[in-house]
C-alpha positions in Angstrom: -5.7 -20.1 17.8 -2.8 -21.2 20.1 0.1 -20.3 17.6 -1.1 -16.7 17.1 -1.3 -16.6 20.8 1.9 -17.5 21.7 3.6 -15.3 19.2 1.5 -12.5 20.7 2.5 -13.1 24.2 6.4 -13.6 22.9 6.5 -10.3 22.1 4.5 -8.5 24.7 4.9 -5.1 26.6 8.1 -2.9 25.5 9.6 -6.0 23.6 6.0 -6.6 21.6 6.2 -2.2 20.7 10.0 -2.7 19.5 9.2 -5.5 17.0 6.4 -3.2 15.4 8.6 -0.2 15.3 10.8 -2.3 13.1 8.4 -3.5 11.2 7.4 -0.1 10.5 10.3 1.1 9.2 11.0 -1.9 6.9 7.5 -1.6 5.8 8.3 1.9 5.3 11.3 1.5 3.1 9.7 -1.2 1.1 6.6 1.6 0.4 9.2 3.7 -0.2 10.6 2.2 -3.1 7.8 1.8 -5.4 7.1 5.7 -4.1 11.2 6.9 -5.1 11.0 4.8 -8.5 7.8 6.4 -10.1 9.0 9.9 -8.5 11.8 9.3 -10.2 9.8 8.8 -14.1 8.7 12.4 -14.4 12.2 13.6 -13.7 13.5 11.5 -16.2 10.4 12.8 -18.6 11.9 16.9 -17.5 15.6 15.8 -17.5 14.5 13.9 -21.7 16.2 10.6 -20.4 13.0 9.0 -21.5 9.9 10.0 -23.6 6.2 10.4 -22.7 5.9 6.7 -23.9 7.6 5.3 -21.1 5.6 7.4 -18.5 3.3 5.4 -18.7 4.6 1.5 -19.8 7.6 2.0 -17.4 5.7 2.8 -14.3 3.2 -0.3 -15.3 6.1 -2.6 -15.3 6.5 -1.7 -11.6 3.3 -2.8 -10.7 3.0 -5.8 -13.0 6.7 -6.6 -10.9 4.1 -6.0 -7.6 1.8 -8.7 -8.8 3.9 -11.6 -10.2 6.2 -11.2 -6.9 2.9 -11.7 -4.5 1.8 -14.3 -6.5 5.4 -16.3 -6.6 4.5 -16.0 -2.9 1.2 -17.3 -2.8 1.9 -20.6 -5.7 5.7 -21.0 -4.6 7.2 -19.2 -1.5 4.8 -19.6 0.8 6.1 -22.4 2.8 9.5 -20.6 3.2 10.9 -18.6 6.4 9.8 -15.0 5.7 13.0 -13.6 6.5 14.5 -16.2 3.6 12.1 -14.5 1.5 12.7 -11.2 2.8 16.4 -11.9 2.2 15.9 -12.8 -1.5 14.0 -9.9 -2.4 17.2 -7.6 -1.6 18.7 -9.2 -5.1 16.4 -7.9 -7.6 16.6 -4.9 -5.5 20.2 -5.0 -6.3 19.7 -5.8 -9.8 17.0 -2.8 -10.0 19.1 -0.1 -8.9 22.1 -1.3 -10.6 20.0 -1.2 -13.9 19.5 3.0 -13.5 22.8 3.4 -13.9 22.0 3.2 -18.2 19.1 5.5 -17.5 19.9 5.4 -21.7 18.9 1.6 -21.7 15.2 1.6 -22.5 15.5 -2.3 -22.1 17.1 -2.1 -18.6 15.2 0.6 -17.4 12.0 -1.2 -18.0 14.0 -4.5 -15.7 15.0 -1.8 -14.0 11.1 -1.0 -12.3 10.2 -5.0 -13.3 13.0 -6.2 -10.8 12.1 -3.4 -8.2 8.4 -4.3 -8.3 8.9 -8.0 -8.3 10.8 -7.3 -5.2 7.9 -5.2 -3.5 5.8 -7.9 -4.1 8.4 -10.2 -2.4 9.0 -8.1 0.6 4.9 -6.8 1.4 4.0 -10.3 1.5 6.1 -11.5 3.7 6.5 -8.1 5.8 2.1 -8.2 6.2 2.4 -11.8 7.4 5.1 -11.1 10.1 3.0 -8.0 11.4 0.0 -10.4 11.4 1.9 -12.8 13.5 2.9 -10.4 15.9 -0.6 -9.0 16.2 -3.5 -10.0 18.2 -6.6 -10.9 15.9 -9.5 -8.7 16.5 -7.2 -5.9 17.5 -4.8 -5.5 14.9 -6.4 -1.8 13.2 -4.7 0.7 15.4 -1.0 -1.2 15.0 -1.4 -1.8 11.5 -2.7 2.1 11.5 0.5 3.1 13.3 2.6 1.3 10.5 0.6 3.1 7.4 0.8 6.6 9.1 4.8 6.0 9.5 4.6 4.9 6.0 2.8 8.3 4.9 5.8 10.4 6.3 8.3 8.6 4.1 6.0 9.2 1.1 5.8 12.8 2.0 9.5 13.0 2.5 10.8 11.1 -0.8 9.9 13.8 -2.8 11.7 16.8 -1.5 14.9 14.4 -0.5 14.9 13.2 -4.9 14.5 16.9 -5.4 17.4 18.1 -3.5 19.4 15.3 -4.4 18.6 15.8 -8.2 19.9 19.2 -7.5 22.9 18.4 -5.8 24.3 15.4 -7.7 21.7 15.1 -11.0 20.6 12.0 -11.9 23.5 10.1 -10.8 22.6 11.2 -6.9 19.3 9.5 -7.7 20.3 6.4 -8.1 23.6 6.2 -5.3 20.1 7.6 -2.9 18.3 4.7 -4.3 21.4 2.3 -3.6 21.4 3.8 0.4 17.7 2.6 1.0 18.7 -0.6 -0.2 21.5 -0.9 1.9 19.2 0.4 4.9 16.7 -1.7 4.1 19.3 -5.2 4.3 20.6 -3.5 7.6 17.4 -3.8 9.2 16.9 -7.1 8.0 19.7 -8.4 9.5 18.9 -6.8 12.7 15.5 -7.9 12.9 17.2 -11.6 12.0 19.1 -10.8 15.2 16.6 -9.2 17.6 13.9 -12.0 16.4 15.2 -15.5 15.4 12.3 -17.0 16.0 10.0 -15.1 13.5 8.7 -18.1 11.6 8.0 -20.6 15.1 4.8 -22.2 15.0 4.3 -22.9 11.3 2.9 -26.0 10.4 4.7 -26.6 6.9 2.7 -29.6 6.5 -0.7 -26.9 7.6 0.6 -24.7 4.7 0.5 -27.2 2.3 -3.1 -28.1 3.7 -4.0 -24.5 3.4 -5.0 -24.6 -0.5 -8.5 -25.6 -0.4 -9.6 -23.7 2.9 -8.3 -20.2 1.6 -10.2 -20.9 -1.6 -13.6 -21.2 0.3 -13.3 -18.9 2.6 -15.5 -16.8 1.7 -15.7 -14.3 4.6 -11.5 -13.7 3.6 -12.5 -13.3 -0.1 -14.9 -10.2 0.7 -12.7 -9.0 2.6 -10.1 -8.9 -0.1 -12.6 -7.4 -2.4 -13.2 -4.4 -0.3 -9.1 -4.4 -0.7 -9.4 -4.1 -4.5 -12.6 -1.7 -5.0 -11.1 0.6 -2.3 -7.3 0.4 -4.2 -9.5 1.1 -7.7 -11.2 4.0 -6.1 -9.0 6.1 -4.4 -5.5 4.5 -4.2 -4.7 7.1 -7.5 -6.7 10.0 -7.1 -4.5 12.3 -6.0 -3.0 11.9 -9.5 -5.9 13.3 -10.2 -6.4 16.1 -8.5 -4.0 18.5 -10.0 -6.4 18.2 -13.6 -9.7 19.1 -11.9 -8.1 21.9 -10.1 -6.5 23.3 -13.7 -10.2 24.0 -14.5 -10.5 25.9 -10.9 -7.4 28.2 -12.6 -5.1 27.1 -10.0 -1.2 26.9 -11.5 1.2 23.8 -10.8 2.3 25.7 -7.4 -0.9 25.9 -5.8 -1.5 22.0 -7.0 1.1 20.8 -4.9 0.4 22.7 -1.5 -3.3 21.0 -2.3 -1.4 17.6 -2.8 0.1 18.2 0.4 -3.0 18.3 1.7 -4.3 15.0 0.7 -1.1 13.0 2.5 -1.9 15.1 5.5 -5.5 13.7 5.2 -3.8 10.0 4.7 -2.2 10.3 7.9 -5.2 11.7 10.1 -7.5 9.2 8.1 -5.1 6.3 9.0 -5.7 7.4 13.1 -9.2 8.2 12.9 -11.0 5.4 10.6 -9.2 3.1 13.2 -10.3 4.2 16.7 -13.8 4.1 14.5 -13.0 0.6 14.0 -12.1 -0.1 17.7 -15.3 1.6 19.0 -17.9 -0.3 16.4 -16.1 -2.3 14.5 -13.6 -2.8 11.3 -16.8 -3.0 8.7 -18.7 -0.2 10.3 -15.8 2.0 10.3 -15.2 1.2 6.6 -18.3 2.0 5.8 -18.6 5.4 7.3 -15.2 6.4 5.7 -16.6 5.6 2.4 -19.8 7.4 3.1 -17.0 10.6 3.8 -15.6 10.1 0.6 -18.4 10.1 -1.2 -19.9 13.4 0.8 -16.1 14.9 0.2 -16.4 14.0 -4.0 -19.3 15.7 -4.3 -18.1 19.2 -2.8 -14.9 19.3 -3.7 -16.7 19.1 -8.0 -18.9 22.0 -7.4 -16.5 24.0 -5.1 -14.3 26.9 -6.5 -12.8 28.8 -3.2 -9.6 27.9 -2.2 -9.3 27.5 1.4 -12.9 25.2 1.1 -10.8 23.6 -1.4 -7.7 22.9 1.0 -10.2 21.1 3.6 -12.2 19.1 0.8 -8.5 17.6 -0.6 -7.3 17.4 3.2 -10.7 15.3 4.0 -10.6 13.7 0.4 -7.0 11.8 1.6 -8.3 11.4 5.4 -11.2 9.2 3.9 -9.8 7.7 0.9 -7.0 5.9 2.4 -7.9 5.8 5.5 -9.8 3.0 5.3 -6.9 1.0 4.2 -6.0 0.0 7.6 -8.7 -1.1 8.7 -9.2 -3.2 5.4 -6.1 -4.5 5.8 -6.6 -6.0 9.0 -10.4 -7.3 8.2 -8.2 -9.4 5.7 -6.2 -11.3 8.0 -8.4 -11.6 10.8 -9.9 -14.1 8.5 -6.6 -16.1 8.0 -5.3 -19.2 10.3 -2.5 -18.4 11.7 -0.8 -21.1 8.8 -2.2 -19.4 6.1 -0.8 -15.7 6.4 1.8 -15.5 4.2 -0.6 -17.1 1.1 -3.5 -14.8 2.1 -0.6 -11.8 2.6 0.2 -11.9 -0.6 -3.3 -12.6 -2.0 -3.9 -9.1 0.0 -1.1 -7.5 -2.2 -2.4 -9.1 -5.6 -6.1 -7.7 -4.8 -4.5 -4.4 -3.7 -2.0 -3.3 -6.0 -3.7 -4.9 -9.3 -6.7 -2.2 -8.2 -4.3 0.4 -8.4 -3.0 -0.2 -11.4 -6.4 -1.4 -13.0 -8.1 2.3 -11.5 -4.8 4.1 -12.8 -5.2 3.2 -16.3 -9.3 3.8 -16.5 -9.1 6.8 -14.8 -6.8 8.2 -17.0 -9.0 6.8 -20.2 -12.3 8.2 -18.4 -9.9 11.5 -18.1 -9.4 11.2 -21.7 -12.9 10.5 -22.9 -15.2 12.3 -20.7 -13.6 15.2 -18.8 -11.5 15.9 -15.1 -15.1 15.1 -13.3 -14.9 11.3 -14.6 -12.5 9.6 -12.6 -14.2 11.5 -9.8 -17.4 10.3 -10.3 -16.7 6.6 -11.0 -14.6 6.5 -7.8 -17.6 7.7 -5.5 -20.0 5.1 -7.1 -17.5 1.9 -6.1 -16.4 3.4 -2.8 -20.5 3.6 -2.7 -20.8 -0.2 -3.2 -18.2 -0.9 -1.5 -20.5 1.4 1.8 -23.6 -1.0 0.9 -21.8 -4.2 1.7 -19.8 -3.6 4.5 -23.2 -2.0 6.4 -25.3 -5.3 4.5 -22.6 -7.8 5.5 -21.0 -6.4 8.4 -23.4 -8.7 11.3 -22.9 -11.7 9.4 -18.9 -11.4 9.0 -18.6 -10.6 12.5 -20.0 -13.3 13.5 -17.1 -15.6 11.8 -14.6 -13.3 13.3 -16.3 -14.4 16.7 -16.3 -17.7 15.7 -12.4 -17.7 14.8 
């Protein structure tokens, strides 16, 4: 594949590790965002700017945003430059955070997460298909690792920066914090424009619009992008979880969080360590074993009571829950032409986030109906199927990777 070739050579050496340190950080912002605006719901819920309702229809607005912004990608965008797109998604982003400023609003504040999603759906797409361009197929888990782990500290951070901003400036802080990682987020942008003008050379506008039919059957792509959504149903929510089955352990909302703490430290191990698996075997094997963790890791941590066995189980339960996303996120593309990344990028985000929000909403029924143990359970039975086919399929897939 000549093209991918030549952008990987383009940017070799110290030039080829700038370009993913910048992607990092802009993939980091865009994560970011969708992590700051549902922070941001429960202390609206504590400060009563909204009501219980809108915990819950609010923050699916987001995600529904997530979805029809990867798919205006995929049916409409995909033929564009992906800094254009890039560049466009900084106006609902606009719109978003001008929105919060009627917190009051129930109408705007539901745009509000609407526009900001849409515009995370916008700006993954098109970030994923740069970083595949700028990646070498076949080798692509320990960069795309590197970019998830950096991601990870900005998720850890968010929180205490919204809480010491909250008690700084209030509400009001909240949103001129939301309006600065805008503003970063458009400065490095424009220096990425700068640094890297040539970001969309060697597309084939006339391959794109070829691309349709291919993606469809390409069946070794659209496994791959199922392990993307029955891993994102499984675990992409259940440290949400985690705080309810601990209640029953008599832990308080204190101890909770130093456990939740515990699972993002586990996220950014998992992201190292599932990926130099995934170098040494390969990307289906090491998926596979990661699963077989977190299955191992579900059952202890429902029959275990002490605390500090406790600690490691949530530590190990965020090491082998998302770290597997990676590695899965690589397996995706390396089954794309060079042509169609953007289309299967945001496919990738679709698969992804929809499994989030699908898992969110029947955990939290299965919480409802059946006890803490539920969600639990259901999540080590997928992340179980998903184990069986990546060690039943995992020959036969690598042999089209070869083949590519």
């Amino acid at each position: 594949m000549p093209i991918l070739r030549q952008s990987t050579q383009k940017v070799g050496g110290e030039r080829g590790k700038g370009t993913m340190n910048q992607i990092s950080v802009m993939e980091s912002l865009v994560k970011g965002f969708s992590m700051y605006y549902l922070l941001l719901l429960p202390i609206l819920y504590a400060a009563h700017v909204i009501g219980a309702e809108q915990l819950g229809y609010v923050g699916g607005a987001l995600y529904a945003g997530i979805i029809v912004g990867a798919l205006a990608v995929t049916s409409r965008l995909h033929a564009y430059p992906k800094m254009a797109i890039l560049k466009v998604a900084l106006v609902p982003l606009s719109v978003a955070t001008v929105f919060l400023f009627r917190p009051g609003n129930p109408w705007l504040l539901l745009s509000a997460y609407a526009f900001i999603g849409f515009a995370i759906g916008l700006s993954a797409s098109s970030l994923n298909a740069i970083a595949a361009q700028f990646t070498t197929q076949g080798k692509r888990f320990a960069i795309l690792a590197k970019i998830s782990m950096l991601t990870d500290v900005f998720k850890i951070a968010y929180p205490f920066i919204a809480s010491a901003v909250y008690a700084i400036a209030g509400y009001v802080g909240l949103v001129w914090f939301a309006l600065l990682t805008v503003l970063a987020f458009a400065l490095a942008i424009i220096f990425f424009s700068l640094t890297h003008p040539g970001v969309d050379e060697g597309t084939d506008a006339a391959a794109v619009g070829k691309s349709d039919a291919p993606i469809r059957r390409n069946k070794p792509f659209r496994f791959a992008l199922f392990l993307e959504f029955l891993d994102s149903f499984a675990s992409g929510q259940l440290f949400i979880f985690l705080p309810a089955l601990l209640f029953l352990r008599g832990f308080t909302i204190e101890n909770t969080l130093f456990f939740q703490s515990a699972v993002f430290a586990g996220y950014l191990c998992g992201r190292w360590l599932v990926s130099l698996l995934a170098l040494r075997f390969d990307g289906f094997k090491a998926v596979g074993i990661g699963e077989v963790g977190m299955i191992v890791t579900i059952i202890f941590l429902l029959v275990s009571s002490t605390p500090w066995i406790l600690v490691v189980l949530s530590f190990l339960l965020g090491l082998f829950s998302r770290g597997t996303s990676p590695v899965i996120k690589a397996l995706v593309f390396d089954r794309l032409e060079p042509h169609q990344m953007r289309r299967g990028s945001a496919l990738y985000i679709v698969g992804g986030e929809g499994g989030s929000a699908i898992g969110q909403s029947v955990f939290g029924l299965l919480l409802a109906w059946f006890g803490v143990s539920a969600p639990f359970i259901v999540a080590a039975i997928c992340v179980g199927i998903i184990a069986v086919a990546c060690f039943w399929r995992r020959d036969g897939f690598s042999k089209n990777l070869v083949a590519a």
